[in-house]
C-alpha positions in Angstrom: -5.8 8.0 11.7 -2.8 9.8 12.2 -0.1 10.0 14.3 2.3 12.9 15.2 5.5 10.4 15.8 4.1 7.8 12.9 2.2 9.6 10.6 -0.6 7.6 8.4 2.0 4.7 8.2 -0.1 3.0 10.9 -1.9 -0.5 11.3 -5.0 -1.0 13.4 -5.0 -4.1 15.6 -6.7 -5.2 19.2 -6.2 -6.6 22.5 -8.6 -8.7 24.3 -7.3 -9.0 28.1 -9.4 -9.2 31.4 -6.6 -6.9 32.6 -7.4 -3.8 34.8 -6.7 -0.7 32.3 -6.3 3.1 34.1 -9.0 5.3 31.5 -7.7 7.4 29.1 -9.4 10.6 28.7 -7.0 11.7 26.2 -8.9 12.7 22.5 -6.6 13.3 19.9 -6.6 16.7 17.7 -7.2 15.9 14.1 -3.8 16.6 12.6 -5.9 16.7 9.3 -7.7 19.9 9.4 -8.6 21.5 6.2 -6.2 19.7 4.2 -7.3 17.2 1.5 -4.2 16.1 -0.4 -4.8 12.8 0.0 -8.0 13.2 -1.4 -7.1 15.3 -4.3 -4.2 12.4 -5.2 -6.9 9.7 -4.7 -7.3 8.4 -8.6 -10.2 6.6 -8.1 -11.7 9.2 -5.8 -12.0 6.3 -2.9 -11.6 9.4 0.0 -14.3 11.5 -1.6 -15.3 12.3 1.6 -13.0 13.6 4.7 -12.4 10.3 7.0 -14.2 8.2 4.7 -12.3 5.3 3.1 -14.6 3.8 0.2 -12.7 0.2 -0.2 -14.6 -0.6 -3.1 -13.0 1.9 -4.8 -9.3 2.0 -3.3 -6.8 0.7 -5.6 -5.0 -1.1 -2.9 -8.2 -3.2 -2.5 -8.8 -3.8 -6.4 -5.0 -4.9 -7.0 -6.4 -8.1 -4.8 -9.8 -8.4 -6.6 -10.3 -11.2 -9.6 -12.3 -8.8 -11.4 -10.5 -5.8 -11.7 -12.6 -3.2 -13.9 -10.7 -2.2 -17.6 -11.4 1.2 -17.0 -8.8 1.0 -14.3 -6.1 -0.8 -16.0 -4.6 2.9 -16.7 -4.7 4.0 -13.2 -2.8 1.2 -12.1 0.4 2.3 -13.6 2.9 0.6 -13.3 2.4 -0.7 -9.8 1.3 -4.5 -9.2 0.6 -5.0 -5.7 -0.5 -1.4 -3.7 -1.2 1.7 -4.7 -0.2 4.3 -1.4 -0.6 7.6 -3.1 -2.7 8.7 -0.4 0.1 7.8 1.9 2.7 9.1 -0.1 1.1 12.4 -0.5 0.6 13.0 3.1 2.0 15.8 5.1 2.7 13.7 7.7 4.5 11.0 6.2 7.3 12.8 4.5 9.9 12.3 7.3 8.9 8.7 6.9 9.1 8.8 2.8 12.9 10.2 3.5 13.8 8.5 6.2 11.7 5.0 6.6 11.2 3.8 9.9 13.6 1.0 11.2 11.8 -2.5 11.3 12.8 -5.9 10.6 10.5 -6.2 7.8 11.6 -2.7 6.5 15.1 -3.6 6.6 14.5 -7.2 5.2 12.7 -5.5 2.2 15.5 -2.8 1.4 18.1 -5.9 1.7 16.2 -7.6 -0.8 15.5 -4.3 -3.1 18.8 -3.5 -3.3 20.6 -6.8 -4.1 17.8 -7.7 -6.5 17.1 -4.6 -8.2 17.1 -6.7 -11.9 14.7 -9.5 -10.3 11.9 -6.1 -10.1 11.8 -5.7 -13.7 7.9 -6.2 -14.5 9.3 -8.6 -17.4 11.3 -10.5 -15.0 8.7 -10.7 -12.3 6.4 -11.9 -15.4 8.7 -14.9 -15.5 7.9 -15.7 -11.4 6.8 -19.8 -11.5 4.1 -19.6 -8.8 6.6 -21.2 -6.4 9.2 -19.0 -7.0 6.3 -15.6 -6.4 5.4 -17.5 -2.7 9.0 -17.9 -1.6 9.8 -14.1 -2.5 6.6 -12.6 -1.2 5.8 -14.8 1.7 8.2 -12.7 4.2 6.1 -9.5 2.9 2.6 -11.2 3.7 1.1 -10.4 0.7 -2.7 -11.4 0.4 -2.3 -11.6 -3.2 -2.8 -14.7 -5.2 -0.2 -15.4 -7.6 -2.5 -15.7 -10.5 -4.0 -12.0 -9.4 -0.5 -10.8 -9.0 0.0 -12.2 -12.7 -2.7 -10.4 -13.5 -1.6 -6.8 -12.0 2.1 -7.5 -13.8 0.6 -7.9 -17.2 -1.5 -4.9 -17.0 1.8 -3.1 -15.6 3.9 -4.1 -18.6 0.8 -2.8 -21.0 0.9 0.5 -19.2 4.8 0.8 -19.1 4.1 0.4 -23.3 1.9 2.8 -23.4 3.8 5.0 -21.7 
């Protein structure tokens, strides 16, 4: 899904109301067309298919799994918690990549980023109690258990050797 203000940088959600709602006959163009960056970027080849999202395969899915495959270990890079290249790569989401929307959570994260910039070290973040990882992420609403999170850090720090 895509947006012309938003881009790809969308969540889906729902109402439930009793409510009377006017139609809307309105149908979106798909702002996609021919182009399949996203799908070229994908390392895992999760969008292997236009509009087709295989979560078994995205790497934002597996970063929450407790089995994460070896083969994979790799891909991950050096990133612990979401992978995004298919957001990233989009068209549509460059004015967003330069200039990030305005939201309290953006603006509490790029607060936190830029007065802690040594506490994101992967060898620091290796340190984290499990205390320490809920108090820091809790604001961000990460899904991810802290021994998963663990987990994704250590493979991180064997990549950034191998590197």
């Amino acid at each position: 899904m895509i947006s012309r203000e938003y881009g790809s940088f969308l969540a889906l959600g729902g109402l439930i109301t009793d409510a009377p709602l006017e139609k809307d006959s309105g149908i979106e163009k798909d702002r996609c067309g021919i182009c399949l960056t996203c799908q070229e970027a994908c390392p895992t080849g999760a969008l292997d298919e236009p509009y087709r999202l295989k979560r078994e395969l995205c790497l934002s899915h597996l970063y929450q799994q407790d089995a994460l495959p070896q083969e994979l270990h790799k891909t991950l890079g050096n990133k612990i918690i979401e992978c995004e290249i298919c957001q990233d790569v989009c068209p549509w989401n460059k004015k967003h990549l330069k200039n990030p929307l305005t939201t309290v959570r953006n603006n509490l994260f790029r607060q936190t980023v830029e007065s802690s910039m040594d506490f994101f070290r992967l060898s620091n973040l290796m340190k984290l109690s499990a205390m320490d990882y809920m108090k820091f992420m809790h604001p961000y609403r990460t899904a991810i258990p802290y021994r998963i999170f663990q987990r994704n850090v250590a493979v991180a720090l064997e990549n950034s050797k191998l590197a």
